[in-house]
C-alpha angles and dihedrals in degrees: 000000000000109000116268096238113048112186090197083070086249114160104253108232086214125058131195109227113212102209121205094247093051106261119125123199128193105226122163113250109264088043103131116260090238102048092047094058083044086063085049095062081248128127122209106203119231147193118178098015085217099077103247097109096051095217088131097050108138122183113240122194076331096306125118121247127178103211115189077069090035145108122195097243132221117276127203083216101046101226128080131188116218124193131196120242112226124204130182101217097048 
C-alpha cells in the first residue's frame, strides 16, 4: 500500500478513515462505505440498499454520501472524516 500522506500531491491509495466515535481504520480507496464501517465495528444503517431512500447518508469531509452506493474515494491527504446522519423518522 502506497503511504497515507504523499508530499509529491499524489492521490494515497489508503485512507485513514476517522470514525464519530474516535476510532480510525486504514482501507484501501475503492473499499465499499458499508464494509468499511463494518471493519470499524460500525454499523451505517440502511433501507433500499440502492440509494434512493437516503437512510445510509454519512457525512464525508462535509460532504453527503449515500453508502450502501458508495467507495471510499482516494484523498491527497490521506485521511477522511467521516460523520453519521441522523433522522428522526428512520
Amino acid at each position: 500500500m502506497a503511504p497515507r500522506s504523499n508530499p509529491s500531491g499524489r492521490v494515497s491509495r489508503s485512507v485513514t478513515i476517522r470514525w464519530p466515535d474516535g476510532r480510525t481504520t486504514t482501507v484501501k480507496a475503492g473499499s465499499p462505505w458499508l464494509q468499511a464501517a463494518q471493519q470499524a465495528g460500525l454499523t451505517i444503517p440502511t433501507g433500499c440498499l440502492g440509494g434512493s431512500c437516503g437512510a445510509c447518508e454519512i457525512e464525508v469531509n462535509g460532504r453527503v454520501v449515500r453508502a450502501c452506493i458508495a467507495a471510499v474515494p482516494p484523498s491527497r491527504s490521506g485521511e477522511l472524516t467521516v460523520e453519521l446522519a441522523s433522522d428522526p423518522y428512520w
